[in-house]
N, C-alpha and C positions, 0 to 999 in steps of 0.2 A: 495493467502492468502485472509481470508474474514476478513473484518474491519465493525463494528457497529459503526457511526459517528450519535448520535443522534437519532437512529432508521432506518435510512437507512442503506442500503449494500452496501459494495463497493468492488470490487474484483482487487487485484492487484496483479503484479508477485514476489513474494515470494526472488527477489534477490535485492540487492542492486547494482545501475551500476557503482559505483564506484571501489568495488574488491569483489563482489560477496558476500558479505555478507549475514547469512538469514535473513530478516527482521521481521519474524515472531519471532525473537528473540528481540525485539526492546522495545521503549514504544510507546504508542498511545498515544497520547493531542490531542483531537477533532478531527483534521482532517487530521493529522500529526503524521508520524511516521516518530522514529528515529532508526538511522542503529544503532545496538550496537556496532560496530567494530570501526570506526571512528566518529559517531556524526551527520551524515547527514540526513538530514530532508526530506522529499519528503511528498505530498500533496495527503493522499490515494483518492480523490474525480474527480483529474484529472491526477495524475503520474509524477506531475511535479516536478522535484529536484527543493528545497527550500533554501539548505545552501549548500556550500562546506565541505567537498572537491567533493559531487555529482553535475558532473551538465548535464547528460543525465536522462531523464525521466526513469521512471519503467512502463512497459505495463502496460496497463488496460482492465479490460474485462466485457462485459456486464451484468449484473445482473438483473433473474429473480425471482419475487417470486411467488408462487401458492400455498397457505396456509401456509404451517410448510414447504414446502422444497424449499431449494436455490438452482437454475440454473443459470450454468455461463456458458456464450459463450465464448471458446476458437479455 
């Protein structure tokens, strides 16, 4: 999943590690997305679970840009 945090890009893996939730179904607030399923927060800029009931990170993947197109290393 790609997140716009201010202008940057941040690519994260699209599940939530708590019960596989999609997050791409979530809200974003700055740099935080929440899982729609239960409420959990995770930090798209480093992966890190924020609130419970997550508390394993979500991947993160490297992001490039080169004009108009986004590459992400997986």
């Amino acid at each position: 999943m790609l997140c716009n945090v201010d202008g940057d890009i941040y690519a994260i893996e699209d599940v939530c590690t708590h019960d596989g939730g999609e997050l791409d179904q979530g809200w974003l607030e700055g740099c935080r997305i929440m899982c729609p399923r239960h409420g959990a927060f995770f930090d798209v800029t480093t992966g890190a679970a924020l609130t419970p009931p997550a508390v394993m990170p979500v991947a993160t993947f490297k992001v490039r840009l080169e004009g108009n197109d986004i590459f992400v290393e997986v």
